[in-house]
N, CA, C, O and CB atoms as a CASP TS submission, in Angstrom:
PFRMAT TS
TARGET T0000
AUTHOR 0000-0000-0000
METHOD Language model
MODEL 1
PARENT N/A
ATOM      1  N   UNK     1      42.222  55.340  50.805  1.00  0.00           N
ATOM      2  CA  UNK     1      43.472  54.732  51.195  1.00  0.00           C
ATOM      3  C   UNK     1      44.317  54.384  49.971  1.00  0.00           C
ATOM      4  O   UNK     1      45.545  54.474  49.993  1.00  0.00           O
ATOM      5  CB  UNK     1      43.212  53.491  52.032  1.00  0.00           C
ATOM      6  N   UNK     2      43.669  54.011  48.973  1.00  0.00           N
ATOM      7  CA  UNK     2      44.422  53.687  47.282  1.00  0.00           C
ATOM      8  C   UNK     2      45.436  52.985  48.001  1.00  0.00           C
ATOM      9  O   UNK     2      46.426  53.424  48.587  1.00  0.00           O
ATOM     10  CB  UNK     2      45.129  55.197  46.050  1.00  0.00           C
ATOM     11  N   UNK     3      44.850  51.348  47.798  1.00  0.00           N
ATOM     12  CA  UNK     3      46.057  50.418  48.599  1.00  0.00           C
ATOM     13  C   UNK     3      45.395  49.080  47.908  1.00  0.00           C
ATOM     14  O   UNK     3      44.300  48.650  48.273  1.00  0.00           O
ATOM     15  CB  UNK     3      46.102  50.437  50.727  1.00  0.00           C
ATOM     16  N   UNK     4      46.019  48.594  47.082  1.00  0.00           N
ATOM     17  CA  UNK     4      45.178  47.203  46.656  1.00  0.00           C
ATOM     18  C   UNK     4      46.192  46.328  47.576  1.00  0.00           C
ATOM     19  O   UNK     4      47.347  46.493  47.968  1.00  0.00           O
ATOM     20  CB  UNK     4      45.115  46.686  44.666  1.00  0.00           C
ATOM     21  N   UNK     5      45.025  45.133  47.761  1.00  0.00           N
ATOM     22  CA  UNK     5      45.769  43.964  49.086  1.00  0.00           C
ATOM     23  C   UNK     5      45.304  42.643  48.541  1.00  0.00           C
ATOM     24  O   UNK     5      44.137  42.544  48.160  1.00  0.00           O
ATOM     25  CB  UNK     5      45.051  44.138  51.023  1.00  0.00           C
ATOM     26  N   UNK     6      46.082  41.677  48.478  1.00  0.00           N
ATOM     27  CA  UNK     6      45.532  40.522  48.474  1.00  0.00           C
ATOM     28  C   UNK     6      44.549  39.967  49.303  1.00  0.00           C
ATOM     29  O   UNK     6      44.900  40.629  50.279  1.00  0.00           O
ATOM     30  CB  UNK     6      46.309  39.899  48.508  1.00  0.00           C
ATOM     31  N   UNK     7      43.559  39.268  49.758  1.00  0.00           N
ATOM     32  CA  UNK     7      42.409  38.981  50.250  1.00  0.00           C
ATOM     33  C   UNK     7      41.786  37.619  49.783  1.00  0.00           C
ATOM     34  O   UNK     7      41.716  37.052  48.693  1.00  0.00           O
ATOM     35  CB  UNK     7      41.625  40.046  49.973  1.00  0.00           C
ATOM     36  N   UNK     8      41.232  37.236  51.453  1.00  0.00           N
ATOM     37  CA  UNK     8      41.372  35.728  50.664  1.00  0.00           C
ATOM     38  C   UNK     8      40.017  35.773  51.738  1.00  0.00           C
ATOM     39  O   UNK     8      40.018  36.190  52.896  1.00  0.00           O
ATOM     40  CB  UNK     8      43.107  34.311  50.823  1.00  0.00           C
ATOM     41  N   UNK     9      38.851  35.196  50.946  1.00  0.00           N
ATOM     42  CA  UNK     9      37.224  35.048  50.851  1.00  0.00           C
ATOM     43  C   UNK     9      37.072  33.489  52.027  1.00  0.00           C
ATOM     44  O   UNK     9      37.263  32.282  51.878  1.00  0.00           O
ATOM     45  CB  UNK     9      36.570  34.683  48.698  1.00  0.00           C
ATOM     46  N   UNK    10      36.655  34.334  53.110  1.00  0.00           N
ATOM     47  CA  UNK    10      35.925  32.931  54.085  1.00  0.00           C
ATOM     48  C   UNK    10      34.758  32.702  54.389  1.00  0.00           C
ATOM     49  O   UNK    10      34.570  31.853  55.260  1.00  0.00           O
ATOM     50  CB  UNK    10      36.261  32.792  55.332  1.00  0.00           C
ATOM     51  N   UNK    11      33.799  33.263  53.882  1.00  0.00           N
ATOM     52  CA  UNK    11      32.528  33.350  54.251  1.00  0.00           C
ATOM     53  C   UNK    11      31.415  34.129  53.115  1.00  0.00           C
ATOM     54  O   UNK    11      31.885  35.202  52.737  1.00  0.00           O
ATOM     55  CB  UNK    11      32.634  34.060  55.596  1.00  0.00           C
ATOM     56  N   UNK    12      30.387  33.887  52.652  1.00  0.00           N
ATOM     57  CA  UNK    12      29.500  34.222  51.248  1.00  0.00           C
ATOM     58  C   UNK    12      27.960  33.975  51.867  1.00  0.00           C
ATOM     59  O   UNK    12      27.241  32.983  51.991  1.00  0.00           O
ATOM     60  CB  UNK    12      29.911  32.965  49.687  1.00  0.00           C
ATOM     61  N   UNK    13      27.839  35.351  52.180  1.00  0.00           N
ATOM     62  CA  UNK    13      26.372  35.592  52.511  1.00  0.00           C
ATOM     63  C   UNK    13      25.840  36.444  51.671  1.00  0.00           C
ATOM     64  O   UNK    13      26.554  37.108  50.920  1.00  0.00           O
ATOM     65  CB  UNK    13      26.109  36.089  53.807  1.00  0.00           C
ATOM     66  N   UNK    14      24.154  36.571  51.683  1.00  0.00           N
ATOM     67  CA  UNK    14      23.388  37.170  50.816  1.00  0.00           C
ATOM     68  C   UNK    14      23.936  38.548  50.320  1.00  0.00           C
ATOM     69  O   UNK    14      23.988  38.803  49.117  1.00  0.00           O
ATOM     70  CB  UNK    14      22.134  37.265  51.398  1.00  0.00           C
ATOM     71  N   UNK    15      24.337  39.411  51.264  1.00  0.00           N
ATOM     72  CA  UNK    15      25.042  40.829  51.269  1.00  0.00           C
ATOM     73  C   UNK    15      26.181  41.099  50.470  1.00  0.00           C
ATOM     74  O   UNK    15      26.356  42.066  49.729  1.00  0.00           O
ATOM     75  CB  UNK    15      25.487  41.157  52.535  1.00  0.00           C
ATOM     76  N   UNK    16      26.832  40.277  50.664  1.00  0.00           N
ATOM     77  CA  UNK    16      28.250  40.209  50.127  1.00  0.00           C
ATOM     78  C   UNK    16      29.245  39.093  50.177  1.00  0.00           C
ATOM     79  O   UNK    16      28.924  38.073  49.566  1.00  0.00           O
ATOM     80  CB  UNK    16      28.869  41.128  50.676  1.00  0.00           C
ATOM     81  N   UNK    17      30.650  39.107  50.936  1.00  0.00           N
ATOM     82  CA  UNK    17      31.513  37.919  51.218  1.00  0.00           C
ATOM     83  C   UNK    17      32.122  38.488  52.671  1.00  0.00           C
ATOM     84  O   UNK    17      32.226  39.706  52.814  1.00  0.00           O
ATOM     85  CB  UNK    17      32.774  37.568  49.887  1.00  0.00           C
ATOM     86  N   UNK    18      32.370  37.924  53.336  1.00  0.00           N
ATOM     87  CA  UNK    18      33.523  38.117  54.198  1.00  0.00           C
ATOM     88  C   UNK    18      34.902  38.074  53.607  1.00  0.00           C
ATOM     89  O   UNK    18      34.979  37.514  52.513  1.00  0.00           O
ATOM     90  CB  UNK    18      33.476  37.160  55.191  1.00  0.00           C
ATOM     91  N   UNK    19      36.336  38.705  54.280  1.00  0.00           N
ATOM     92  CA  UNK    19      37.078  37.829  54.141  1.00  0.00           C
ATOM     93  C   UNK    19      38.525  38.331  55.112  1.00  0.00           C
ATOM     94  O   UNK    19      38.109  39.049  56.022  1.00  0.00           O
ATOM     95  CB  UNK    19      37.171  37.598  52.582  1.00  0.00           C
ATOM     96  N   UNK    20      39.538  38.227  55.164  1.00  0.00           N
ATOM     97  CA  UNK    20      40.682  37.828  55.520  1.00  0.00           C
ATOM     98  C   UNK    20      41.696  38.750  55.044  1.00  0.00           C
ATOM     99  O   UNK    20      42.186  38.235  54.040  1.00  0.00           O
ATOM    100  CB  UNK    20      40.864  36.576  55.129  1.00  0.00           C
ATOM    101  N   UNK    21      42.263  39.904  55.293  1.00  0.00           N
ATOM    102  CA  UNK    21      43.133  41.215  54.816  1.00  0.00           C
ATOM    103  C   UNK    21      44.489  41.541  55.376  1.00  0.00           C
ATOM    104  O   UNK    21      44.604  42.070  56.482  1.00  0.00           O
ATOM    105  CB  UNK    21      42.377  42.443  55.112  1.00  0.00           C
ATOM    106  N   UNK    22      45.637  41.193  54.529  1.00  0.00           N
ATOM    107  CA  UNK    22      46.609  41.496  55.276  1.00  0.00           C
ATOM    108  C   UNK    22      47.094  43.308  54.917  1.00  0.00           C
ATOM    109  O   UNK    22      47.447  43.785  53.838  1.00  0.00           O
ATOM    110  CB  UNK    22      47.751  40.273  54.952  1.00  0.00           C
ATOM    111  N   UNK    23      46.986  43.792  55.861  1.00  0.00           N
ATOM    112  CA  UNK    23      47.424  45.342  55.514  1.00  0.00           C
ATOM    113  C   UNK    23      48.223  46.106  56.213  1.00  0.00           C
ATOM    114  O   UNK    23      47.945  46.321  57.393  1.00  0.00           O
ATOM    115  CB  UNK    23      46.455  46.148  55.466  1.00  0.00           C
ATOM    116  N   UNK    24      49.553  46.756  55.531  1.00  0.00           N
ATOM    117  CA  UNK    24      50.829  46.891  56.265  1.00  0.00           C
ATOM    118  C   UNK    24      51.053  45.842  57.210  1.00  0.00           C
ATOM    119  O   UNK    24      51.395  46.358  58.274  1.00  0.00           O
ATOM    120  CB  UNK    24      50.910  48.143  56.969  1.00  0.00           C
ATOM    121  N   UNK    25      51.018  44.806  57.277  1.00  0.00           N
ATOM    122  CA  UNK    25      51.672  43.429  58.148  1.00  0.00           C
ATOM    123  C   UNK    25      50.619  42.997  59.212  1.00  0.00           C
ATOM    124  O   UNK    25      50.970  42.067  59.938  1.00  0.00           O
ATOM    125  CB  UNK    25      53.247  43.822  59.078  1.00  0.00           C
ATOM    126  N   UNK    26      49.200  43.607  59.447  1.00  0.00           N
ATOM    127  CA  UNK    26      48.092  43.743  60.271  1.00  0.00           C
ATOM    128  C   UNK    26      47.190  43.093  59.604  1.00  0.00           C
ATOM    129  O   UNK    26      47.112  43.563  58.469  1.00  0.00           O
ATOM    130  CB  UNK    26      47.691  45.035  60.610  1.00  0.00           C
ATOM    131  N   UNK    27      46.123  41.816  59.858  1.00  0.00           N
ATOM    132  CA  UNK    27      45.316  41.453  59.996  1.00  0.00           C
ATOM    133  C   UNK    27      44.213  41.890  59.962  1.00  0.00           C
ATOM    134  O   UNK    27      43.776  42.604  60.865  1.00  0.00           O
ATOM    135  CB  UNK    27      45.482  41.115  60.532  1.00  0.00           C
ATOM    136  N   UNK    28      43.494  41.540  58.859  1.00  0.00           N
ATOM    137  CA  UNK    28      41.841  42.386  59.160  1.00  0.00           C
ATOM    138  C   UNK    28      41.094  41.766  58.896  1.00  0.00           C
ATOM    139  O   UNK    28      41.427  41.113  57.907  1.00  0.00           O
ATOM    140  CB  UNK    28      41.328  43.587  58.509  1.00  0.00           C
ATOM    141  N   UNK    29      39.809  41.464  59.351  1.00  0.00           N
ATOM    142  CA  UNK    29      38.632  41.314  58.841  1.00  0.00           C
ATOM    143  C   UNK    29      38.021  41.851  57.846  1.00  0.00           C
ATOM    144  O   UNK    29      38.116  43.074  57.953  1.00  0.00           O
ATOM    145  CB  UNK    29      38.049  41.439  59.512  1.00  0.00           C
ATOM    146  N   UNK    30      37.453  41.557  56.951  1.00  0.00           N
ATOM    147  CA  UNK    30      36.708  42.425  55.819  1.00  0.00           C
ATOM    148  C   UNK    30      35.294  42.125  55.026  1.00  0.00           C
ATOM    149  O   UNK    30      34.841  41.035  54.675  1.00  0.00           O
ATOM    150  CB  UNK    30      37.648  42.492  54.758  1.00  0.00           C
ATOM    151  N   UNK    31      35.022  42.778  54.943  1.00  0.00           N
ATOM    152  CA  UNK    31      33.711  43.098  54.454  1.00  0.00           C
ATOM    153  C   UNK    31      33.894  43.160  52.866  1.00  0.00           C
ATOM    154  O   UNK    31      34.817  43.852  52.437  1.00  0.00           O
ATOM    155  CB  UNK    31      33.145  44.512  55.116  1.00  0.00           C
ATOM    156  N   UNK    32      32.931  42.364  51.820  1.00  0.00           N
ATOM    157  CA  UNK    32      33.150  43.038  50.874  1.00  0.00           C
ATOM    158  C   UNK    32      31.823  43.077  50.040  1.00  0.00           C
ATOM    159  O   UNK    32      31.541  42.269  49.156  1.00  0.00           O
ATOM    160  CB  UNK    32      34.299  42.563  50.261  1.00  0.00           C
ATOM    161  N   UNK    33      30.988  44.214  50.481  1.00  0.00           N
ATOM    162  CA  UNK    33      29.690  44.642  50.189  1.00  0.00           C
ATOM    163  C   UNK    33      29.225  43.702  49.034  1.00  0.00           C
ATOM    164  O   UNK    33      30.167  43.082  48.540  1.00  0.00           O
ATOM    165  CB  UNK    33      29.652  46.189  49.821  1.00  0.00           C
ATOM    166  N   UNK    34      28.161  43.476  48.551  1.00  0.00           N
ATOM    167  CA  UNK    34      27.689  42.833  47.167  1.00  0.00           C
ATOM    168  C   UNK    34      27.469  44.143  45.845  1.00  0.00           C
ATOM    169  O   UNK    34      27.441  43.919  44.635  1.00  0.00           O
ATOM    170  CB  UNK    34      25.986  41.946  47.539  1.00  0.00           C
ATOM    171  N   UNK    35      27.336  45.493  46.518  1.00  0.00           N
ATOM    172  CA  UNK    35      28.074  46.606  45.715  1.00  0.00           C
ATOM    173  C   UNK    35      28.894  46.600  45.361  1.00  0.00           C
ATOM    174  O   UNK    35      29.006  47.363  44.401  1.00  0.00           O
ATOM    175  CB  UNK    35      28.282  47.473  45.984  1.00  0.00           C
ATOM    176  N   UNK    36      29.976  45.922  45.691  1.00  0.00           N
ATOM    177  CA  UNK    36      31.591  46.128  45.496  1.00  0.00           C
ATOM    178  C   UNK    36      32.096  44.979  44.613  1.00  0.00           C
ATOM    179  O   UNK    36      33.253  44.999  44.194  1.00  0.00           O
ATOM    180  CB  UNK    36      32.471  46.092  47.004  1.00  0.00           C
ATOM    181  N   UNK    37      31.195  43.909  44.301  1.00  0.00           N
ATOM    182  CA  UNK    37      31.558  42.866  44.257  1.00  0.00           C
ATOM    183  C   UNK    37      31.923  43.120  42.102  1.00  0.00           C
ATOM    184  O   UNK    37      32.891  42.508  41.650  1.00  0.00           O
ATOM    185  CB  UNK    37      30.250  41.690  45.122  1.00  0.00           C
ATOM    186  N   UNK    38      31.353  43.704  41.447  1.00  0.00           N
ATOM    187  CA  UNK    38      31.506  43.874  40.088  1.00  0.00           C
ATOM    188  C   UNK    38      30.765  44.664  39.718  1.00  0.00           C
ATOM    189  O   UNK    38      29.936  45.002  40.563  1.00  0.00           O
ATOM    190  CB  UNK    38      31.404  42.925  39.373  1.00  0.00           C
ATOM    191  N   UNK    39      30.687  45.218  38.594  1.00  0.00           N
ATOM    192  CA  UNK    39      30.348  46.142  38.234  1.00  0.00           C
ATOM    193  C   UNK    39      29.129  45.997  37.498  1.00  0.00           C
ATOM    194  O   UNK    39      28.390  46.967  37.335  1.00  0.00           O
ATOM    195  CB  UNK    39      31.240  46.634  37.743  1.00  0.00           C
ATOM    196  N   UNK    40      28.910  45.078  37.128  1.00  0.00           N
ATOM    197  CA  UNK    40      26.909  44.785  36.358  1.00  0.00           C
ATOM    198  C   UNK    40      26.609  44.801  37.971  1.00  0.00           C
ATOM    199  O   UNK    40      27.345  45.115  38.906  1.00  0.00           O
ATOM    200  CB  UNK    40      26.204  42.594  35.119  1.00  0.00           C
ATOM    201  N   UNK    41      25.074  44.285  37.942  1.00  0.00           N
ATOM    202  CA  UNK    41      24.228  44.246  39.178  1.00  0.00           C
ATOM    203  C   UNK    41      24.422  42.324  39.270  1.00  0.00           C
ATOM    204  O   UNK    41      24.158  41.524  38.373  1.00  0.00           O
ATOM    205  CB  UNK    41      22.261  45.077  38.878  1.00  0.00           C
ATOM    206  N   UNK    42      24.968  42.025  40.682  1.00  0.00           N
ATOM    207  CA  UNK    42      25.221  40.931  41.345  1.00  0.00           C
ATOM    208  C   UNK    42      23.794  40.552  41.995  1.00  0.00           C
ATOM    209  O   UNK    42      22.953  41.300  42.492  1.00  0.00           O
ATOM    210  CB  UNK    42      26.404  41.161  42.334  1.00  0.00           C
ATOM    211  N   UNK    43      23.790  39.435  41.867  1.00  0.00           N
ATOM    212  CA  UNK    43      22.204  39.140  42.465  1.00  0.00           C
ATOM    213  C   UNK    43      22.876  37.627  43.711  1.00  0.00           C
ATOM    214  O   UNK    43      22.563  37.423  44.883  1.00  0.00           O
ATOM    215  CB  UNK    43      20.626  38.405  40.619  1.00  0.00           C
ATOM    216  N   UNK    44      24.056  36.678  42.611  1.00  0.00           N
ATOM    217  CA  UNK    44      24.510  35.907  43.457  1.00  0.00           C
ATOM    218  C   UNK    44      26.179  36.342  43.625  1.00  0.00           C
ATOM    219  O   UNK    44      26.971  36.631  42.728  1.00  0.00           O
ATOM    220  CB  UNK    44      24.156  34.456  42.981  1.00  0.00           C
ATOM    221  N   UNK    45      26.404  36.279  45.097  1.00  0.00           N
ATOM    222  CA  UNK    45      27.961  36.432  45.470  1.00  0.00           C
ATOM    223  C   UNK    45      28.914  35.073  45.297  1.00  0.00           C
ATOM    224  O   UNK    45      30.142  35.158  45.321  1.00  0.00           O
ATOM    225  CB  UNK    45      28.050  36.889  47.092  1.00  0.00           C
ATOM    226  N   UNK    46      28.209  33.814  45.120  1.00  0.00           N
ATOM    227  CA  UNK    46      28.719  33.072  44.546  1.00  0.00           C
ATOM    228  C   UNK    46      29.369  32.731  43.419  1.00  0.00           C
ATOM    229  O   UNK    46      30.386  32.059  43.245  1.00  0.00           O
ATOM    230  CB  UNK    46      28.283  32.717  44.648  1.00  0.00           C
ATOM    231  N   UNK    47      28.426  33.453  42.456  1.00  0.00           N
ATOM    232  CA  UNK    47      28.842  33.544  40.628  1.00  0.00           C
ATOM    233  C   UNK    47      30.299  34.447  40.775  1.00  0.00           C
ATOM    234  O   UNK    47      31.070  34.536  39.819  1.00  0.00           O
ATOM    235  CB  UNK    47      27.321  34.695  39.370  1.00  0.00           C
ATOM    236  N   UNK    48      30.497  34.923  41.735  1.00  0.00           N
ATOM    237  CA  UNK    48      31.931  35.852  41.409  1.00  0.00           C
ATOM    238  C   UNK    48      33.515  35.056  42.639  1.00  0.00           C
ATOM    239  O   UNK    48      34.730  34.890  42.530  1.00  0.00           O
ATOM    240  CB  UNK    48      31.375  38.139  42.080  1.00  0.00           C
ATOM    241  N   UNK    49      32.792  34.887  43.337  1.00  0.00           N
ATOM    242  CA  UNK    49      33.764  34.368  44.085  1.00  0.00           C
ATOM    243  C   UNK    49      33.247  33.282  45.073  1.00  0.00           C
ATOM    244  O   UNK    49      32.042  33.157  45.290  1.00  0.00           O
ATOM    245  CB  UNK    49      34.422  35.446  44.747  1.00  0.00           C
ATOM    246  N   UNK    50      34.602  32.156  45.929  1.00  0.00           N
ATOM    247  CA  UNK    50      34.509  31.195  46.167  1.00  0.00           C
ATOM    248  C   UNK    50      35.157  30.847  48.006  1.00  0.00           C
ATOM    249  O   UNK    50      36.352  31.057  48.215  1.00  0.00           O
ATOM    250  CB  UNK    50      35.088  30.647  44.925  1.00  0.00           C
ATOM    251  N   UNK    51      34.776  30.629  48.502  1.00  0.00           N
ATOM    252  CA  UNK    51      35.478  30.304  50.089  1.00  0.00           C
ATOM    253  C   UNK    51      36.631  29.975  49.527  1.00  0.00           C
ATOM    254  O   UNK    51      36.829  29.310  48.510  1.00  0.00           O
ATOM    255  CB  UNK    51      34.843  29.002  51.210  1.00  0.00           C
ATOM    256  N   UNK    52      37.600  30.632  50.466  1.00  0.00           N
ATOM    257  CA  UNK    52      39.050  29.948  49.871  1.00  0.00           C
ATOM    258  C   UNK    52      39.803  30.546  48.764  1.00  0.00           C
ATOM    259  O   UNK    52      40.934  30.094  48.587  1.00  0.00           O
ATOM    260  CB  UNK    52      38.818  28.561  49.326  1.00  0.00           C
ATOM    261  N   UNK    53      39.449  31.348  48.095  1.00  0.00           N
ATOM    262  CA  UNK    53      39.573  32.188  47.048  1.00  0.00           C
ATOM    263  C   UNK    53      40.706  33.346  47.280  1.00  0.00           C
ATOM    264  O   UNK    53      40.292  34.394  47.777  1.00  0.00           O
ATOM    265  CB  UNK    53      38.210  32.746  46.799  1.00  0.00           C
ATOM    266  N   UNK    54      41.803  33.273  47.031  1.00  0.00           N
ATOM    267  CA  UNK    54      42.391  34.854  47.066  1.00  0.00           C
ATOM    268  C   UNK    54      42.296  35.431  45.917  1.00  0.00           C
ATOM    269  O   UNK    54      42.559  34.984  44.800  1.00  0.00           O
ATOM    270  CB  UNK    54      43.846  35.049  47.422  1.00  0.00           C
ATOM    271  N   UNK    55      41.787  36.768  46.336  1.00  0.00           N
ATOM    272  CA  UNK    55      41.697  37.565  45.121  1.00  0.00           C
ATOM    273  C   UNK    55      42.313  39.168  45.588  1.00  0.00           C
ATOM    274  O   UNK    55      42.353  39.382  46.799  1.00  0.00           O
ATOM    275  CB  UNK    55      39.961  37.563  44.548  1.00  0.00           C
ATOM    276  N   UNK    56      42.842  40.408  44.531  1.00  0.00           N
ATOM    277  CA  UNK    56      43.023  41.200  44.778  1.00  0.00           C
ATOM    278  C   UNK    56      41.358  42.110  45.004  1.00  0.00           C
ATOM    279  O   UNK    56      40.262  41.955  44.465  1.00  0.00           O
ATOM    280  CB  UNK    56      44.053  41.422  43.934  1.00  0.00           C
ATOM    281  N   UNK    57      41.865  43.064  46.058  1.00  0.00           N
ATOM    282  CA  UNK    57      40.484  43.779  46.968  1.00  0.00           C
ATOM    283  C   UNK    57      41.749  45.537  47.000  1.00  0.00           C
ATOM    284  O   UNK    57      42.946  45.712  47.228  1.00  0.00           O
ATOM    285  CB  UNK    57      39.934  42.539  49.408  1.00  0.00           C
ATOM    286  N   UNK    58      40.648  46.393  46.655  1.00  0.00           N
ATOM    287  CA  UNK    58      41.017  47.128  46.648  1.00  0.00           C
ATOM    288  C   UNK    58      40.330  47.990  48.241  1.00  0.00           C
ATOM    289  O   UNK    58      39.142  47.954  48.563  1.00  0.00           O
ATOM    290  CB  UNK    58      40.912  47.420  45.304  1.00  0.00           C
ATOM    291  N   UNK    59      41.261  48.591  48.904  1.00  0.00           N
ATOM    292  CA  UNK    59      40.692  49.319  50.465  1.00  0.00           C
ATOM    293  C   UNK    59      39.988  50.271  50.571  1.00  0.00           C
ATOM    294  O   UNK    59      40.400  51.351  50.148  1.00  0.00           O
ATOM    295  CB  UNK    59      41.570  49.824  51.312  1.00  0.00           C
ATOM    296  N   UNK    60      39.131  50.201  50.971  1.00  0.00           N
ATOM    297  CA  UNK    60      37.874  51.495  50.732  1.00  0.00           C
ATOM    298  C   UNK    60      37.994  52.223  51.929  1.00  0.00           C
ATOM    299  O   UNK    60      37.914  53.444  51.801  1.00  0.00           O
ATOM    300  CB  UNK    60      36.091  50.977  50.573  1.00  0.00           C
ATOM    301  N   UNK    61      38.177  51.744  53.142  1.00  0.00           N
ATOM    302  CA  UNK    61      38.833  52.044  54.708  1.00  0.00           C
ATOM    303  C   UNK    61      39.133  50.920  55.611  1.00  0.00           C
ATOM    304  O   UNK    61      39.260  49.731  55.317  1.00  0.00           O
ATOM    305  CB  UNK    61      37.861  52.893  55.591  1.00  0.00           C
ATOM    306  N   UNK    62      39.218  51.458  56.685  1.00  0.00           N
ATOM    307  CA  UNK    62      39.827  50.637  57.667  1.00  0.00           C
ATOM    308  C   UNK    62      39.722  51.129  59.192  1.00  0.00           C
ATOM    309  O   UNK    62      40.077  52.259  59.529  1.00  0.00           O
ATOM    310  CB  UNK    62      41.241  50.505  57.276  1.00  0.00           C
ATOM    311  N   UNK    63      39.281  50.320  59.946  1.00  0.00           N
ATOM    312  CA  UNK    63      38.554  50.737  61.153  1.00  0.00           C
ATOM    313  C   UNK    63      39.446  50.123  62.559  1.00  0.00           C
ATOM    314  O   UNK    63      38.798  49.491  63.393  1.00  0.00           O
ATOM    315  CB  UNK    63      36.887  50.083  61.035  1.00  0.00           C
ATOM    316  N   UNK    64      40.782  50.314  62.753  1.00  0.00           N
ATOM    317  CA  UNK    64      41.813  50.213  63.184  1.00  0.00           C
ATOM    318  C   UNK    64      41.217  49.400  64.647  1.00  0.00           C
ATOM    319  O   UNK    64      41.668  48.378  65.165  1.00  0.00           O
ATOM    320  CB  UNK    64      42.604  51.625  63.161  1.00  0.00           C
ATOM    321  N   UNK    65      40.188  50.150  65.034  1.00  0.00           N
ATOM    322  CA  UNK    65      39.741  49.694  66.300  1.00  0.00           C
ATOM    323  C   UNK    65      38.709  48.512  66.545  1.00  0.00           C
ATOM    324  O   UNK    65      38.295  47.977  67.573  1.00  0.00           O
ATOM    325  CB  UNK    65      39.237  50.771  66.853  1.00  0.00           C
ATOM    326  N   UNK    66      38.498  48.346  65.402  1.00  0.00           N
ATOM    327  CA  UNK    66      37.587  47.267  65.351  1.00  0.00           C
ATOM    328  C   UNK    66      38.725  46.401  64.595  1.00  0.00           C
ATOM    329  O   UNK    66      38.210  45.292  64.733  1.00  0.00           O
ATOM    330  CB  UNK    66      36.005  47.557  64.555  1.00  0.00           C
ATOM    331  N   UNK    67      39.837  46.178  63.941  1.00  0.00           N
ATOM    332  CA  UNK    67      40.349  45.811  62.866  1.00  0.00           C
ATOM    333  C   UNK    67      39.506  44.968  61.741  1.00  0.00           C
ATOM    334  O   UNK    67      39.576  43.840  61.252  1.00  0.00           O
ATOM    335  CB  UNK    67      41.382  45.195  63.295  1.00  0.00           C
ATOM    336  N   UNK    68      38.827  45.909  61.623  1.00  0.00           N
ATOM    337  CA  UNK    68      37.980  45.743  60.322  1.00  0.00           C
ATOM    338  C   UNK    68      38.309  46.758  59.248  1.00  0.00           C
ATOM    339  O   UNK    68      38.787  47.881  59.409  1.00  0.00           O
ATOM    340  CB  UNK    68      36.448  45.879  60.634  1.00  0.00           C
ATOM    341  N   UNK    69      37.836  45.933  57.705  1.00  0.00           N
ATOM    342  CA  UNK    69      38.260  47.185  56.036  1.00  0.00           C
ATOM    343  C   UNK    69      36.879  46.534  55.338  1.00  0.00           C
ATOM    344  O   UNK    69      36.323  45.501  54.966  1.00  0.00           O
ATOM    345  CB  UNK    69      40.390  46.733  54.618  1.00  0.00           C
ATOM    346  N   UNK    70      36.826  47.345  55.410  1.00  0.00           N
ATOM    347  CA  UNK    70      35.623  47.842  53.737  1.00  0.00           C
ATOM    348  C   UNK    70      36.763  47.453  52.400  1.00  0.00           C
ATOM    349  O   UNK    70      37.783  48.111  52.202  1.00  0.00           O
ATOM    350  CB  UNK    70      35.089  50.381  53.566  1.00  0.00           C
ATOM    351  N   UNK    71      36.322  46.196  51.522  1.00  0.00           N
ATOM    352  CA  UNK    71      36.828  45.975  50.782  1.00  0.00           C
ATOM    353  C   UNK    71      36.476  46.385  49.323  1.00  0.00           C
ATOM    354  O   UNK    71      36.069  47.512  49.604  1.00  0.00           O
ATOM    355  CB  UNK    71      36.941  45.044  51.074  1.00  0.00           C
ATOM    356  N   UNK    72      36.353  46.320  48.194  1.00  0.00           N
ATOM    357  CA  UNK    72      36.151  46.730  46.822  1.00  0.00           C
ATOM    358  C   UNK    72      36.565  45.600  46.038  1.00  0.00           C
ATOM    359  O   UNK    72      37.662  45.304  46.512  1.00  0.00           O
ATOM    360  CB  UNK    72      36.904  47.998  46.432  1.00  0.00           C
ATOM    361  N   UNK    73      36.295  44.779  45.076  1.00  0.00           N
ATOM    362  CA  UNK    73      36.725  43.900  44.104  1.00  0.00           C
ATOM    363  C   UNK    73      36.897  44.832  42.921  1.00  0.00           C
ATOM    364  O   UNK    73      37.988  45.078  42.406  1.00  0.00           O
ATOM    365  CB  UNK    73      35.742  42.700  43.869  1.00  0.00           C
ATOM    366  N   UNK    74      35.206  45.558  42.358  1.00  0.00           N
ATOM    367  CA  UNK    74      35.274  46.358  41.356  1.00  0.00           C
ATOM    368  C   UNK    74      36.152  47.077  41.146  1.00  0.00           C
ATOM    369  O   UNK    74      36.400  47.335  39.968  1.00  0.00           O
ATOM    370  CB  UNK    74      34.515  46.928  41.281  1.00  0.00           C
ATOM    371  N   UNK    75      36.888  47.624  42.115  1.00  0.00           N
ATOM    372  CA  UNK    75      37.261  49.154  42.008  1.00  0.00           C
ATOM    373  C   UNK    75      39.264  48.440  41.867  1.00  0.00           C
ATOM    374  O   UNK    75      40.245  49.146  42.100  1.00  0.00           O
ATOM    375  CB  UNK    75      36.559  50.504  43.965  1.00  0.00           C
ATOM    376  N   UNK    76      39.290  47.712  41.659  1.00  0.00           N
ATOM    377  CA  UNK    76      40.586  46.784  41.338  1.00  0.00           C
ATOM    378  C   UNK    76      40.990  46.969  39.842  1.00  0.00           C
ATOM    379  O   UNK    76      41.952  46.355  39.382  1.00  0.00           O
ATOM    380  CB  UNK    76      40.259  45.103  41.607  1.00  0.00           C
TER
END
């Protein structure tokens, strides 16, 4: 998609983060793998980001029907 979005972090589980995606004026849910999260090896999703946090997320896809996106930090 090559679309960086602002994104703002509501949730930090073992996997990754949740968070909050506005894209073309649409609402999304997002995912943002603990792969995605930086580029050394992440062990805590905390050490990088925070509930409440906007950060730029780069779009990996987007699942229109679910309105869910696969997010990226690294790839920013």
């Amino acid at each position: 998609m090559d679309k960086i979005v602002k994104v703002t972090i509501t949730k930090i589980v073992d996997f990754g983060a949740f968070c909050d995606a506005s894209i073309d004026g649409k609402t999304y849910k997002g995912l943002i793998h603990i792969s995605e999260i930086a580029d050394s090896f992440v062990t805590n999703v905390s050490d990088y980001v925070t509930v409440g946090q906007e950060v730029d997320g780069y779009v990996i896809s987007i699942d229109d029907n679910k309105d869910q996106a696969k997010i990226s930090l690294k790839r920013v």
